[in-house]
Structure formats: structure tokens, C-alpha cells
N, C-alpha and C positions, 0 to 999 in steps of 0.2 A: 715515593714522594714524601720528603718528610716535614711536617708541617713549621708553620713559619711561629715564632713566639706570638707576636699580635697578629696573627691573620687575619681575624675580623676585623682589625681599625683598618688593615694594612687595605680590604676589598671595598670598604665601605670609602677609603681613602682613593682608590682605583676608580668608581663609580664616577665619585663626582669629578676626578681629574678628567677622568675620560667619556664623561656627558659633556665639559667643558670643552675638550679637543674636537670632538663633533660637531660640536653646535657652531662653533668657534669656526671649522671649517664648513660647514653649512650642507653637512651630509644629512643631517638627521635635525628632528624635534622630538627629544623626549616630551611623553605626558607624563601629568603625574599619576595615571592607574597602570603605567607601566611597572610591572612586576621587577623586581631585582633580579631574577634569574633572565629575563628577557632581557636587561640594561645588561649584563653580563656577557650576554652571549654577542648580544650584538658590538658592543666595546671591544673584546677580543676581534673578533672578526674583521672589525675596521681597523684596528692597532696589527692585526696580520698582513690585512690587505696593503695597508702602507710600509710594511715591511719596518715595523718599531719592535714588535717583537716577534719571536720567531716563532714557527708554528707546532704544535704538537700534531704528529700522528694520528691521521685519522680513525684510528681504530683507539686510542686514547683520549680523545675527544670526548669529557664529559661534564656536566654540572662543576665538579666537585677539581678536575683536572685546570679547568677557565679559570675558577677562583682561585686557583693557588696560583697560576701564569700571571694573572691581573694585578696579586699579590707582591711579586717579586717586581713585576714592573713597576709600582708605587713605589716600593721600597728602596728604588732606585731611581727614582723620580724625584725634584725638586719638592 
């Protein structure tokens, strides 16, 4: 996996696009003592579940794997 130039603007950029698609869709309520890694996981999972992006392997399922997928999907996002 070879990392992206801005990846932190690029997940920090993810976060909030897709707390917006959530909420927007009225799956979820972020709090604000939700954790960044909990807004991570669960963003992916709902951007999987609706088939926006596609899933990695469950055996590469990790922290570090979510953020770079969340990554390239901002980055190719509006």
C-alpha cells in the first residue's frame, strides 16, 4: 500500500464528507466524543455497505488499511 502525498488532509477530508453522507442519509448520529478511529471504521463500512467503495479483504481489514480506502475515496470525491 503505498501512501497517498496528503493523506491526512485527504482522511480528515473523508471524515467529514462521510459524517455528512450519514447523517444526510439518517443512518447514524455522530457525537462529538466519537473517536476518529470509530468515525473511520464506521464510514467505511457504511460507504461498503452501499457499495461506493469497494471492500478490502477481511484479513486486511485494519486501522491503517480504512484510512488509506477513505483516503483515495475523498480524493476522488467532489
Amino acid at each position: 500500500m503505498k501512501k497517498l502525498k496528503n493523506e491526512n488532509a485527504l482522511v480528515k477530508k473523508a471524515i467529514a464528507d462521510g459524517m455528512r453522507y450519514g447523517e444526510e442519509r439518517g443512518v447514524v448520529e455522530f457525537e462529538p466524543t466519537d473517536s476518529a478511529a470509530e468515525k473511520i471504521e464506521y464510514i467505511y463500512r457504511l460507504l461498503v455497505h452501499d457499495k461506493i467503495i469497494q471492500p478490502l479483504p477481511e484479513l486486511d481489514i485494519s486501522q491503517r488499511s480504512m484510512r488509506h480506502r477513505l483516503a483515495i475515496w475523498a480524493s476522488k470525491s467532489k
